[in-house]
C-alpha positions in Angstrom: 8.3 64.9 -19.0 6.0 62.7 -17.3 9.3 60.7 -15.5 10.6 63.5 -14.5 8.3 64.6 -12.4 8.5 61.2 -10.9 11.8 61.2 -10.4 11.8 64.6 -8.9 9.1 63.0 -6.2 11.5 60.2 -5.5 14.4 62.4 -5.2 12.8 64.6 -2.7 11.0 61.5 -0.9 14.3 59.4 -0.5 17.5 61.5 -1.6 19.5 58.4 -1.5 17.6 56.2 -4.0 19.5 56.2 -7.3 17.6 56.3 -10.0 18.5 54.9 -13.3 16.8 55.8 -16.7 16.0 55.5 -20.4 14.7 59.2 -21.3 16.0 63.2 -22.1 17.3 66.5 -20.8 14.1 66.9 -18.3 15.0 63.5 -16.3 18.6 64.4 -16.0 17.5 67.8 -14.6 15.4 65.7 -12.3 18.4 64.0 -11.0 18.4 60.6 -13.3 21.0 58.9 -14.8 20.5 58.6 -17.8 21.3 54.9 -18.9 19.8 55.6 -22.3 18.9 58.3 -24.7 15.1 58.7 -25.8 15.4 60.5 -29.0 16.4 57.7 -31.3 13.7 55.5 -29.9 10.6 57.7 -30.8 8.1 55.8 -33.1 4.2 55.9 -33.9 2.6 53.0 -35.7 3.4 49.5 -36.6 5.1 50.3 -39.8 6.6 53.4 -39.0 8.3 51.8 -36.2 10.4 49.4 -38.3 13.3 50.5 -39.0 13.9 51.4 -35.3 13.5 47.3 -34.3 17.0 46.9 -34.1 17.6 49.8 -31.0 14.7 48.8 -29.3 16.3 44.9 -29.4 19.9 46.2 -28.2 18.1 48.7 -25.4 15.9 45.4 -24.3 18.8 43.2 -24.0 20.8 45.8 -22.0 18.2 45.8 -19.7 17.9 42.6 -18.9 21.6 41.9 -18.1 20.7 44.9 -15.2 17.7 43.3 -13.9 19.4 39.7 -14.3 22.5 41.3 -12.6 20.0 42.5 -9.7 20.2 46.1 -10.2 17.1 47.4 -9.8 14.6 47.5 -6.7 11.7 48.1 -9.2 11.2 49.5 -12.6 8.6 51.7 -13.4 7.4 51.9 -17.1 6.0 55.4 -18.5 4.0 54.4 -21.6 5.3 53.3 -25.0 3.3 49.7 -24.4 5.1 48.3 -28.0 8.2 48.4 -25.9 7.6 48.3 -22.0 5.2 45.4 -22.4 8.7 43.4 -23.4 10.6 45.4 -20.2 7.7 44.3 -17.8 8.5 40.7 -18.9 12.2 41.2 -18.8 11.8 42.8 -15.2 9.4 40.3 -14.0 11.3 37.1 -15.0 13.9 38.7 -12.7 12.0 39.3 -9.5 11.8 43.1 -10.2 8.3 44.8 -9.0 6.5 46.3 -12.2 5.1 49.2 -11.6 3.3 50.6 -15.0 2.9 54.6 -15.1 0.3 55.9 -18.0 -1.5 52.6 -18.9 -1.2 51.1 -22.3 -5.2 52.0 -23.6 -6.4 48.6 -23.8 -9.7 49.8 -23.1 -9.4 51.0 -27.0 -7.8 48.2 -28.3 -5.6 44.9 -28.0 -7.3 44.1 -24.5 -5.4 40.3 -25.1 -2.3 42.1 -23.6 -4.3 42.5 -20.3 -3.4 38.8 -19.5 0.7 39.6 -20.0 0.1 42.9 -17.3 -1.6 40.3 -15.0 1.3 38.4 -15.2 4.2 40.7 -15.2 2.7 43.9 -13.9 2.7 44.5 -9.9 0.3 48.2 -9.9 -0.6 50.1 -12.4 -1.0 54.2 -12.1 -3.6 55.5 -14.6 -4.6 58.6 -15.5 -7.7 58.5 -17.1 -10.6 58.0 -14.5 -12.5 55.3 -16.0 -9.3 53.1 -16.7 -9.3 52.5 -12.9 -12.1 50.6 -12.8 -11.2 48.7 -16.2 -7.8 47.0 -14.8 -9.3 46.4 -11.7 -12.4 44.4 -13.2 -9.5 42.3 -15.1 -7.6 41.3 -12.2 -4.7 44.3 -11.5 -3.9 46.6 -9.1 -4.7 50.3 -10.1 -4.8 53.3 -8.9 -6.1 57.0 -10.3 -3.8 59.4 -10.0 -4.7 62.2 -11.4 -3.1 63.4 -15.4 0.5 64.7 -15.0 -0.2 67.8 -17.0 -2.1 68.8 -14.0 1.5 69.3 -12.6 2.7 71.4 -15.2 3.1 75.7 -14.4 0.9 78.2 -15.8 2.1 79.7 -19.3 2.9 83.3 -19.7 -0.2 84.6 -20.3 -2.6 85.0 -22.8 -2.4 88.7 -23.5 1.7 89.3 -23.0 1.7 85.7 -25.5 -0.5 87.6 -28.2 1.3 90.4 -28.0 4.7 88.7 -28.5 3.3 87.4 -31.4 1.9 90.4 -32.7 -1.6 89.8 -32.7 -3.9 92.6 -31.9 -7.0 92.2 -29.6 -9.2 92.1 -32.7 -7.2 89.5 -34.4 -7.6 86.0 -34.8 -5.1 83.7 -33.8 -5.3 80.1 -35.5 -3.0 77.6 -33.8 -1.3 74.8 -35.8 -0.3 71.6 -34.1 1.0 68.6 -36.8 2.9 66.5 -34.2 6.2 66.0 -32.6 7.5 63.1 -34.8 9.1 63.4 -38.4 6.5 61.3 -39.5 3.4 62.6 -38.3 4.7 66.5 -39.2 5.3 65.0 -42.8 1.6 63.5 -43.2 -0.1 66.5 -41.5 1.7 69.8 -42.0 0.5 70.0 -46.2 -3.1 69.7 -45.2 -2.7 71.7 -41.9 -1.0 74.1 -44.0 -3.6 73.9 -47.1 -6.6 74.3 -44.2 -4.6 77.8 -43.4 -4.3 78.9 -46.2 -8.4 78.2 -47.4 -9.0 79.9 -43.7 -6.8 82.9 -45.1 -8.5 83.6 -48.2 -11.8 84.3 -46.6 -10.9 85.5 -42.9 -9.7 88.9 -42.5 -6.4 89.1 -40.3 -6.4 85.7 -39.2 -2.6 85.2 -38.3 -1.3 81.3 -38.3 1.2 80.1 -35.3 2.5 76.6 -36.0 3.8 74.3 -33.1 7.8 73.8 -34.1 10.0 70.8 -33.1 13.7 70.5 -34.3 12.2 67.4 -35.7 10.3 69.4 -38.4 10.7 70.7 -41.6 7.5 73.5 -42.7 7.9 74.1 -46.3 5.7 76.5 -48.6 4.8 77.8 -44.7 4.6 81.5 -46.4 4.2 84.4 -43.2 3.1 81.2 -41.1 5.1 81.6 -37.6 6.9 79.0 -36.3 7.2 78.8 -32.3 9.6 76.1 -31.1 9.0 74.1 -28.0 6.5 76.8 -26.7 3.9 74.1 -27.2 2.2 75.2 -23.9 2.2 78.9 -24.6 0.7 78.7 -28.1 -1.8 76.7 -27.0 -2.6 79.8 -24.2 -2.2 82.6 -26.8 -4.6 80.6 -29.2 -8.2 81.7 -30.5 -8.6 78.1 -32.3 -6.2 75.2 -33.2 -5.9 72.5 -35.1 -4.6 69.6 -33.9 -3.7 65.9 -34.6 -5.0 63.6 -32.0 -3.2 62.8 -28.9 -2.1 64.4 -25.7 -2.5 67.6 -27.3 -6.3 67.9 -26.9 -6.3 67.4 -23.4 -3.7 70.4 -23.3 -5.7 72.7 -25.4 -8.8 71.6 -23.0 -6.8 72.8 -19.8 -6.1 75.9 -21.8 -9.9 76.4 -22.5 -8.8 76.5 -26.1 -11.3 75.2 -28.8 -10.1 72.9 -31.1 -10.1 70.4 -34.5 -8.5 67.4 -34.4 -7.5 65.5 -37.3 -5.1 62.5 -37.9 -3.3 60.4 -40.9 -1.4 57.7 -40.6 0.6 55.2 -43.0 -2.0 53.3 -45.0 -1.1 50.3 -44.0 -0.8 51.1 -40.1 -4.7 52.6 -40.9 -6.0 49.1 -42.0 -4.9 47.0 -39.2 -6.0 49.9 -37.1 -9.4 49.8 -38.3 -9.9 46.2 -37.2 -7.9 46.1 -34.1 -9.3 49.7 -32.7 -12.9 49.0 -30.2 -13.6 53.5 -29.6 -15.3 55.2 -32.5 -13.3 58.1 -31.2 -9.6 58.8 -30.9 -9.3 62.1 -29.6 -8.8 61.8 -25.7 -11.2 65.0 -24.9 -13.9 63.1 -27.0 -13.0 60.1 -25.0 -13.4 61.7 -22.0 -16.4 63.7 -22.5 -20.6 62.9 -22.5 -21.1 64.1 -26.2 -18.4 65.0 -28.5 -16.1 67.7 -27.7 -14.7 68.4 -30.5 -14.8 67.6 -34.2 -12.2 65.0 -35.4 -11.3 63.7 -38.9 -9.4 60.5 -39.4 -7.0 59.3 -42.6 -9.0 60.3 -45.9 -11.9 62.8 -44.1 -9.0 64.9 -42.9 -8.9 67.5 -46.2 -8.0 70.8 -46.6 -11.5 71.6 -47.3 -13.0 69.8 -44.5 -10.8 71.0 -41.3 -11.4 74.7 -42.8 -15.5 74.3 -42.4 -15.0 72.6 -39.2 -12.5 75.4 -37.9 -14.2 78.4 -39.1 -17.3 78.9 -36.9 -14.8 78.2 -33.8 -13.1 81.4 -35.0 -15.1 83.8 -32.9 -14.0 82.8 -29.1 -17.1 83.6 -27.8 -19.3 82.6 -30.2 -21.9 80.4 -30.0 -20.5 77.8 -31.4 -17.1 78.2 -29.2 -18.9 79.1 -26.4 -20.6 75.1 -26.8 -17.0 73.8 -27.3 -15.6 75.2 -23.9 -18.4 74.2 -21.7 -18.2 70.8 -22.9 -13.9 71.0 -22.5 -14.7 72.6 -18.7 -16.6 69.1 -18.3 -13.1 67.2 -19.6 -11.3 69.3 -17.1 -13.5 68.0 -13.9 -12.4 64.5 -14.9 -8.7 64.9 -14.7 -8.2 64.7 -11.0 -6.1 67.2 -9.4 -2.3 67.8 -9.1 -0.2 65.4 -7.6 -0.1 62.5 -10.1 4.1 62.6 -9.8 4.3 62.7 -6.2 1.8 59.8 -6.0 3.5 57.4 -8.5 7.0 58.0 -6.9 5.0 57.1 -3.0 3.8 53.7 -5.5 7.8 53.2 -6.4 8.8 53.4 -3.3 6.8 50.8 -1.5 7.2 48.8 -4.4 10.7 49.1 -4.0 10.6 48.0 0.0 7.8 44.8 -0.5 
């Protein structure tokens, strides 16, 4: 999503650049060649990501026979560090201008790699405010530009949302959001589920939207509704959600949405994790904001029992304790910059591109 948007700034900047790239349906829309498909490459966690090695190795390698063969004018790297750190080598041992888009959060851990961006990393384009400052103190180019989700359209609408759903005005509307990835829907949705259902029992119509991705399987989901790839929407149409950690909060803070975040991960990704990781936070809206925006619950303090007590006094949207919640996500919303952030990395491409 984020590249897109890029390469719709690039196209619209300088039609006649041809832009190559490893990614989806929304970059082909924007007018990329798609060199690569994306799907088969998603992965979260050391372990996890295993048993895609050998398609990362075969992409890598494909790669560098382009930027040996002098293909590219600069590459510009969207995330996904465990990989692009290897690309940025790749591109730099070729003469290819690095330009890194959505830095890898070294400021949280692994801050060792910084030496390998120094050395194979041209600019970076960040877009959390503080990690300006951060690269910049170790020696790289940086520049704030503002989160892409800035860039996204407005959803539907709250009320037209609710009532597509169903939900009256005095109705509660509990939003479930286990993740994108096979792997982190299988860890979260029982306990998401389970935290429902405890919610359920007590609440009076409280109705439960999940987040759906063809990736997912829901089972024992009971009368819980499933809305596909209407991530944006549900978070809109939401009293309260529940979250795993990620890019997700910093949606449902643009949607002034209160939320829980909670996240579990493969045991053995969780203990190297625990040593490597510098933040005693990982949810970006905490990371982002004075005092704690939202509760979060990590590996074995994310039960049923425990995302239920922290969910149910956001219930009431303008309670008290909601009420707290927002003005503290308003705060997180001030620090995202404004709109822009595609049509400012493509301007960083292209003068990349001509140096």
């Amino acid at each position: 999503m984020h590249a897109a948007n890029v390469v719709s700034a690039v196209r619209k900047l300088a039609p006649d650049v041809q832009v190559d790239g490893v990614g989806g349906a929304s970059m082909a829309r924007a007018g990329a060649t798609i060199v690569h498909p994306i799907d088969r490459l998603a992965a979260m966690g050391l372990f996890e990501a295993a048993h895609s090695l050998p398609r990362h190795v075969r992409l890598l390698l494909q790669l560098r026979r382009q930027f040996t063969a002098g293909r590219y004018s600069v590459a510009v790297l969207v995330d996904y560090p465990g990989f692009h750190m290897s690309v940025a080598a790749a591109a730099a041992a070729c003469g290819v201008p690095v330009l890194y888009y959505v830095a890898p959060q070294m400021w949280a851990w692994g801050a060792w790699r910084v030496r390998l961006l120094r050395k194979n990393v041209r600019a970076m384009a960040v877009v959390l405010p503080f990690e300006e400052q951060f690269f910049k103190d170790r020696g790289i180019e940086a520049r704030f530009v503002g989160h892409p989700l800035l860039d996204r359209g407005e959803s539907c609408g709250r009320t037209a949302l609710r009532n597509e759903l169903g939900v009256t005005p005095s109705s509660v509307l509990l939003g479930l959001f286990p993740g994108s990835r096979s792997s982190e829907i299988g860890r979260h949705w029982p306990t998401f589920r389970k935290a429902s259902d405890l919610l359920r029992q007590t609440v009076p119509g409280i109705k439960v939207v999940v987040a759906g991705t063809a990736a997912g399987s829901y089972p024992e989901r009971n009368d819980v509704v499933i809305w596909y790839d209407r991530q944006q929407d549900l978070l809109a149409a939401c009293d309260v959600v529940l979250t795993k950690s990620g890019t997700t909060t910093l949606e449902a803070a643009l949607a002034d949405t209160p939320l829980v975040i909670a996240y579990r991960m493969h045991s053995l990704t969780y203990a190297v994790a625990r040593r490597a990781v510098r933040v005693g936070r990982v949810g970006l809206v905490n990371l982002l904001s004075e005092q704690d925006a939202a509760p979060e619950f990590i590996q074995n303090a994310a039960t049923p029992a425990a995302l239920a007590d922290a969910l149910r006094p956001l219930l009431d949207r303008e309670g008290e304790e909601a009420s707290r919640q927002r003005e503290r996500l308003a705060g997180v919303r001030r620090q995202l910059g404004t709109p822009g952030a595609g049509l400012r990395v493509a301007e960083m491409a292209l003068q990349l591109a001509a140096s």
